[in-house]
ZAMI-314401 format. One line per 3 residues: number of its first residue (from 1); their letters; for each residue x, y, z of C-alpha. Coordinates in nm, 3 decimals, m for minus. Layout:
NUM	a	X/Y/Z ~ ...
end
This chain:
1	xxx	m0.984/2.153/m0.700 ~ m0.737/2.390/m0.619 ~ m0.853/2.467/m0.272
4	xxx	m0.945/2.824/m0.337 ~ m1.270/2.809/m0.389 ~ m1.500/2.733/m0.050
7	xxx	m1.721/2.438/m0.140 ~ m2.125/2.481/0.040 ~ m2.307/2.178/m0.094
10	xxx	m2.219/1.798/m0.062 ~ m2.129/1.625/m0.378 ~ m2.065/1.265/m0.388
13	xxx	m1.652/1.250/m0.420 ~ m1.405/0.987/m0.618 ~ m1.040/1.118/m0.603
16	xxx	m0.772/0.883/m0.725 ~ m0.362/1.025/m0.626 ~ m0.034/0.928/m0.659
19	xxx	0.202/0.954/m0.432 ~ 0.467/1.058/m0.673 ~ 0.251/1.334/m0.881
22	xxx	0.478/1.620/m0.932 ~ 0.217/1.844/m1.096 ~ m0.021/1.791/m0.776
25	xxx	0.228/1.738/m0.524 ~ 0.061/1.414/m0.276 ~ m0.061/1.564/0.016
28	xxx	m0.066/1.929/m0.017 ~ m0.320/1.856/m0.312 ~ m0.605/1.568/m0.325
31	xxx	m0.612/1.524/0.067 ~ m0.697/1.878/0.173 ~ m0.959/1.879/m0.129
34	xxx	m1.148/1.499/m0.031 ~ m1.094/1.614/0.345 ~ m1.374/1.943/0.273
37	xxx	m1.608/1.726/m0.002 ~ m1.623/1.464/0.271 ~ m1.669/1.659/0.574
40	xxx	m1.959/1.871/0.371 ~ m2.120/1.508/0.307 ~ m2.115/1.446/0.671
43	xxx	m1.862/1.205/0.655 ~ m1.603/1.119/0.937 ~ m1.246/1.265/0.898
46	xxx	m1.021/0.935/0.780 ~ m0.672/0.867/0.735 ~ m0.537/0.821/0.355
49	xxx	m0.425/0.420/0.325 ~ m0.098/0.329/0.249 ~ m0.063/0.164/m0.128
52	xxx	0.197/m0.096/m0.201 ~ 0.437/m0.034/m0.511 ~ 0.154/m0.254/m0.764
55	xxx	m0.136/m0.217/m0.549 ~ m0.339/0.108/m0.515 ~ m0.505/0.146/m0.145
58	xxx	m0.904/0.253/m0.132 ~ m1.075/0.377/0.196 ~ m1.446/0.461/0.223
61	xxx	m1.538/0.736/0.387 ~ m1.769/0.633/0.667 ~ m2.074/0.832/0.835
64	xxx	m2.162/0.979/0.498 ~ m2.490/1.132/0.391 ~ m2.714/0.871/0.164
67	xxx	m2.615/0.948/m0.137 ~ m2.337/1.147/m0.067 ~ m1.970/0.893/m0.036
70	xxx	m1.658/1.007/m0.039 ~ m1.399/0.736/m0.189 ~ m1.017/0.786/m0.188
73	xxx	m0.775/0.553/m0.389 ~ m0.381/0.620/m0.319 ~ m0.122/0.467/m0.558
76	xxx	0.256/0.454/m0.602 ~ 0.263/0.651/m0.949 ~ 0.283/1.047/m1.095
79	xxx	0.042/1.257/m1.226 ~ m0.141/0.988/m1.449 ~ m0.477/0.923/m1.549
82	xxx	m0.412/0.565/m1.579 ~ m0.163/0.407/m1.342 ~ m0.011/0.062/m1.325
85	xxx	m0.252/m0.202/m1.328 ~ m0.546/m0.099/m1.525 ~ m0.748/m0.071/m1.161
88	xxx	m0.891/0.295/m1.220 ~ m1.152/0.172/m1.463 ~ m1.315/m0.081/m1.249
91	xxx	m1.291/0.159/m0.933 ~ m1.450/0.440/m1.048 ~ m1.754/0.206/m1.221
94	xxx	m1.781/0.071/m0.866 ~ m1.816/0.441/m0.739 ~ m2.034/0.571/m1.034
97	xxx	m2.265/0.249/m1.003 ~ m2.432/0.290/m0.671 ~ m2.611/0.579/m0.800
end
């Protein structure tokens, strides 16, 4: 994840980041990292939404490999596992289920 090592096989990708981490400073970390797992899985390059302060903003990758999405969810928040509004739970079931 740190963007040193070169990534050769596509791997279905989930990345949740706030906009306000300062461990993982949002862009320079998350974006560069979903940018190479979804261009590996084929998908097309795509713009990072713009959350609101209590509402996290998701974009689908599109053009992906079957079986291989890439899924990005942006939120006003640091470097938290669990940001406001309990949302990360349901999200990432909603990823992890289509498999």
């Amino acid at each position: 994840m740190s963007g040193c090592v070169t990534h050769t096989k596509p791997v279905p990708y989930f990345m949740t980041h706030g906009t306000q981490d300062d461990v993982c400073r949002y862009p320079q970390f998350g974006v560069p990292q979903i940018n190479d797992f979804a261009k590996l899985n084929g998908c097309m390059p795509q713009d990072m939404p713009t959350p609101s302060e209590n509402t996290p903003a998701c974009v689908d990758f599109a053009g992906c490999m079957p079986g291989y999405p890439a899924r990005a969810c942006i939120f006003v928040g640091g470097h938290t596992p669990s940001p406001p509004g309990n949302w990360v739970p349901e999200e990432s079931w909603k990823f992890i289920s289509q498999f």
